[in-house]
C-alpha positions as MATLAB code, in Angstrom:
seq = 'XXXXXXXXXXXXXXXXXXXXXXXXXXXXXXXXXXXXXXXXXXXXXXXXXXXXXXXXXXXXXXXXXXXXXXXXXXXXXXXXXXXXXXXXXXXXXXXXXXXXXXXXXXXXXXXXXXXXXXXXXXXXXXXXXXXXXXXXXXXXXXXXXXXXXXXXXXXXXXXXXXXXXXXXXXXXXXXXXXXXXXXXXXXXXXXXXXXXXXXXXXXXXXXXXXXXXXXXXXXXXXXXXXXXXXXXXXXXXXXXXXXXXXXXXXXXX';
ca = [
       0.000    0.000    0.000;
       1.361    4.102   -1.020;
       1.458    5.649    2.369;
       2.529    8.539    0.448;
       0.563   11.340    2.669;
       1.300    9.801    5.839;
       1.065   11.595    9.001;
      -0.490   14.524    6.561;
      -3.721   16.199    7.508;
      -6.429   16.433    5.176;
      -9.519   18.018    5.190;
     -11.982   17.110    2.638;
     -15.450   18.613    2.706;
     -18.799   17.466    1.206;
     -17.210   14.081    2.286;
     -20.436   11.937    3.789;
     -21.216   10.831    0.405;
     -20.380   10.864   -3.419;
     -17.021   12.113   -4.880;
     -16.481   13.481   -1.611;
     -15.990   10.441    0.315;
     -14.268    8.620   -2.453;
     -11.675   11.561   -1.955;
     -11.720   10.861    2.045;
     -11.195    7.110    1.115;
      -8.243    7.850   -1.052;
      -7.008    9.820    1.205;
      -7.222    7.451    4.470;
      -5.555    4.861    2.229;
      -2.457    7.083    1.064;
      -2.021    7.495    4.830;
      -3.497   10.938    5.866;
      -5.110   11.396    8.632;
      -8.820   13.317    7.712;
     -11.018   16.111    9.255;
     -14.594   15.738    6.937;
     -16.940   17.842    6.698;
     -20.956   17.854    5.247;
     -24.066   19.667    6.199;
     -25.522   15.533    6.154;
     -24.721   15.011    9.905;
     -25.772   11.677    9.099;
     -23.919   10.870    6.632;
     -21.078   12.773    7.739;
     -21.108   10.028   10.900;
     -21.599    6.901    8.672;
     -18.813    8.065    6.684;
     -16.427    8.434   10.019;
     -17.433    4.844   10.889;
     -16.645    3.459    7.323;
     -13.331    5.194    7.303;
     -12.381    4.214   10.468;
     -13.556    0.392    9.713;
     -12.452    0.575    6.157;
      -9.042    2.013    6.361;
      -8.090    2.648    9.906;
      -8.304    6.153    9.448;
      -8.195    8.509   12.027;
     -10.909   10.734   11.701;
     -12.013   14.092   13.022;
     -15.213   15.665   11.733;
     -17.354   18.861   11.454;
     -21.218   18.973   10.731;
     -22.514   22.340    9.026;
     -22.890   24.507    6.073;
     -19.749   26.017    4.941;
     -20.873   28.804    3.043;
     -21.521   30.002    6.645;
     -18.482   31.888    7.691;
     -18.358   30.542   11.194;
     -18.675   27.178   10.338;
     -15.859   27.069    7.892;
     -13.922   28.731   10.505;
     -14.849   25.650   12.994;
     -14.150   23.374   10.404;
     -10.294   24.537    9.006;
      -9.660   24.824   13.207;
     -10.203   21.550   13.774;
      -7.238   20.126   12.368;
      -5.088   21.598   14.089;
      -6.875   21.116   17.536;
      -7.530   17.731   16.386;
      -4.011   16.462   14.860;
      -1.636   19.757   15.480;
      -1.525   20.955   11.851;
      -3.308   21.010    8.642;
      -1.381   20.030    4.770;
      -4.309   19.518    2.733;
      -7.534   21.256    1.662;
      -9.800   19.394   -0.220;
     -12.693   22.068   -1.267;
     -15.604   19.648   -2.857;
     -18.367   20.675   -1.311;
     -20.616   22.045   -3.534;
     -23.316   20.148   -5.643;
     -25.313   21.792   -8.482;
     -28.990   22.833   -9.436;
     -28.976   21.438  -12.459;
     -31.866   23.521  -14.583;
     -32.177   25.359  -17.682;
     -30.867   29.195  -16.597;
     -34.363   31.024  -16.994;
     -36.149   28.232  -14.847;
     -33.766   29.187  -12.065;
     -35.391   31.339   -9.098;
     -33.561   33.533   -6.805;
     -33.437   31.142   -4.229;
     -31.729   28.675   -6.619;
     -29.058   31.162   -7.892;
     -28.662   31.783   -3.930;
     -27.928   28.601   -3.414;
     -25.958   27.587   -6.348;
     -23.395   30.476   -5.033;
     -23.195   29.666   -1.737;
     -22.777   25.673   -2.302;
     -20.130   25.828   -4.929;
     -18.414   29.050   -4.321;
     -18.785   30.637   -0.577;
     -17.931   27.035    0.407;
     -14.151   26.865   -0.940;
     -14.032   30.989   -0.398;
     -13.930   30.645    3.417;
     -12.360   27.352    3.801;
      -9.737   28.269    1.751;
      -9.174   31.885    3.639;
      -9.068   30.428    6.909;
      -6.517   27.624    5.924;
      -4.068   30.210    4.430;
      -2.821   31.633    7.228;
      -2.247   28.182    8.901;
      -0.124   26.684    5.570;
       1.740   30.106    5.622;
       2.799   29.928    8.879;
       4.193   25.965    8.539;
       5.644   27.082    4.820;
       3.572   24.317    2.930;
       0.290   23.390    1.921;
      -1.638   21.685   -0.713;
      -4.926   22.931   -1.529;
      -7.179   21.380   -3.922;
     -10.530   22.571   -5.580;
     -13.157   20.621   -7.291;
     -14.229   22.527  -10.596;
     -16.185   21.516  -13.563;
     -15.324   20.933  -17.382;
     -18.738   22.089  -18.130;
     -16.911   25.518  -17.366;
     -15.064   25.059  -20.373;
     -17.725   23.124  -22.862;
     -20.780   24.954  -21.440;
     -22.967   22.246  -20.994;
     -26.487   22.096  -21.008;
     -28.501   23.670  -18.354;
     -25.496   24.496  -16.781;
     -25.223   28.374  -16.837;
     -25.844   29.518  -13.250;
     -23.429   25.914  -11.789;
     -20.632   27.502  -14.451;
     -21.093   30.915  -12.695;
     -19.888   29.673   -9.530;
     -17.686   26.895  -10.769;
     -15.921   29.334  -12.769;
     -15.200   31.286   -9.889;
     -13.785   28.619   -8.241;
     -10.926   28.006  -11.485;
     -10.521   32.168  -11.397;
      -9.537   31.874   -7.200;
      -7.135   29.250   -8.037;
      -5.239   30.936  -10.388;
      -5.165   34.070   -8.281;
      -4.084   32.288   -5.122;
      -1.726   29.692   -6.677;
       0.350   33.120   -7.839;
      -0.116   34.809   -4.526;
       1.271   32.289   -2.301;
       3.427   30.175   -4.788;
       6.417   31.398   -2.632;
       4.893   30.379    0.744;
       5.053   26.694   -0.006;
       1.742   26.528   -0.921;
       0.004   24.660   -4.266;
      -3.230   25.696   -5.369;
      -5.068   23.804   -7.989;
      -8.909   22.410   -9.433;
      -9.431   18.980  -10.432;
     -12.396   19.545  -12.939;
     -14.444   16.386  -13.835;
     -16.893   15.859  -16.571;
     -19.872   13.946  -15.776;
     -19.317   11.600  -13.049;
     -20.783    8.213  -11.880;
     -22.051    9.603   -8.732;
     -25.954    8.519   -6.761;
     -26.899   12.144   -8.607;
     -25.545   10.845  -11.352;
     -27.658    7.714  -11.219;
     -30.676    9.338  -10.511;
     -30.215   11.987  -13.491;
     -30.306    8.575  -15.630;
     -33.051    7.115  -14.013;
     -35.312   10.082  -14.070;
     -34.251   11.798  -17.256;
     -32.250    9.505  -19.372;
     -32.568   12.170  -22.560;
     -30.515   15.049  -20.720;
     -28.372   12.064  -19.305;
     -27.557   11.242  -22.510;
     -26.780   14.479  -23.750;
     -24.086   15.049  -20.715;
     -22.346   11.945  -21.710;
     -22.382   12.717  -25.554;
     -19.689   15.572  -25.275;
     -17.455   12.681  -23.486;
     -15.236   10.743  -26.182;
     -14.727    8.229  -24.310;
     -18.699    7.363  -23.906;
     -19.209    7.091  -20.464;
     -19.057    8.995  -17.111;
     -15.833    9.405  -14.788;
     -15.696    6.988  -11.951;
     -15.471    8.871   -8.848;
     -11.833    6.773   -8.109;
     -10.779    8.709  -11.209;
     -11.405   11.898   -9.671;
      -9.985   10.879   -6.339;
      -6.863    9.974   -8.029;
      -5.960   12.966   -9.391;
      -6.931   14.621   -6.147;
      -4.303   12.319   -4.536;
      -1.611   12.913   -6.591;
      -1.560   16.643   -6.424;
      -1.922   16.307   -2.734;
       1.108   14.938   -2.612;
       5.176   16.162   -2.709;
       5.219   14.562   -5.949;
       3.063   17.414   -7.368;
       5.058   20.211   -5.616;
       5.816   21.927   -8.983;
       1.783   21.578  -10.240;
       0.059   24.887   -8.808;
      -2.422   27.423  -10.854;
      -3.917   24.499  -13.007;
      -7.409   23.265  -13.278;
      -6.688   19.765  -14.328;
      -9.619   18.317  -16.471;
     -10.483   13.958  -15.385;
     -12.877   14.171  -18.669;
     -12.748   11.259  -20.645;
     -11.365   14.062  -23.519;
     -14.825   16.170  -23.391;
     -12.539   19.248  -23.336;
      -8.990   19.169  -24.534;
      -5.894   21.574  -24.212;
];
């Protein structure tokens, strides 16, 4: 087995389910020891048990939403009251409304926002300062290709998704001397429960995601964790400013 993050500290939000927790999985089995994070509290505590069954993990974890300042705040502390220090940010929380852009309502925009964009905003400005002060750190958005193919019914998720590959540019320059990495891992369509139930219940616009995928079928989550795992790890410590597409060639250069 590659223990090659052990003794690291990861935190990976949106983790009680999904990509998320295939991340946390990863993770636990390169060696890291994890702080996750999920406004599911349920979830977020069958996911603790599995990863602690599973992999041996040791696991800290934080219930809450994290476009809510204070909560992020909680969440990035707990690392370091938890295991001393914190290496690795793992900003996938997020999940989209997935809806042509003029059947959106205001609540829906709202929400699309503060999911997929407040969420890595705050995590990510609290965990600064603490990979500053230890000269290294490893942080790691989740982004979308649909950014760059503008996919169906996708407007207002590209909106904040977009913002997301604009921060890590900006950041990635602004603290590439501190020791610190900043890139996105941008998946196309992925074989996630949403996923599934996108199929199920509309197998038409299903369809249509996969059709801008060469390959012919959806990313397995692993896929995405992989790449995850390899930038948050010394062997990417020249990789910062990129949003890294796991895309089955949907988008390409």
């Amino acid at each position: 087995m590659d223990r090659k993050l052990h003794q690291n500290v990861a935190i990976v939000t949106g983790a009680a389910k999904g990509i998320g927790l295939a991340i946390a999985e990863r993770l636990a089995r390169d060696g890291a020891r994890l702080v996750i994070a999920d406004l599911d509290e349920g979830g977020l505590m069958r996911a603790v048990n599995h990863l602690k069954r599973e992999y041996r993990a040791e696991v800290a974890s934080h219930a809450g939403d994290l476009s809510d300042q204070g909560t992020a705040e909680r969440t990035i502390d707990l690392a370091g009251e938890a295991f001393g220090r914190l290496d690795i940010l793992v900003n996938n929380a997020g999940g989209g409304i997935i809806k042509p852009f003029a059947e959106h309502s205001p609540e829906t925009l709202k929400t699309t926002i503060d999911r997929n964009l407040w969420t890595v905003l705050w995590c990510s400005w609290y965990a600064v300062p603490k990979m500053r002060a230890q000269r290294y750190g490893r942080i790691i958005n989740l982004g979308a290709d649909s950014v760059r193919n503008g996919l169906w019914d996708h407007a207002a998720y590209n909106a904040a998704k977009g913002g997301v590959h604009g921060l890590t540019t900006g950041m990635a320059r602004e603290f590439a001397k501190d020791g610190i990495t900043v890139n996105t891992v941008a998946p196309c369509a992925v074989n996630t429960p949403q996923m599934v139930a996108i199929t199920k219940n509309n197998p038409e616009l299903a369809a249509k995601f996969v059709s801008v995928i060469p390959m012919g079928r959806p990313a397995e989550m692993e896929e995405v964790a992989s790449m995850v795992s390899y930038l948050a790890s010394a062997e990417a410590s020249f990789v910062t400013g990129q949003v890294i597409s796991v895309n089955g060639g949907s988008t390409m250069l």
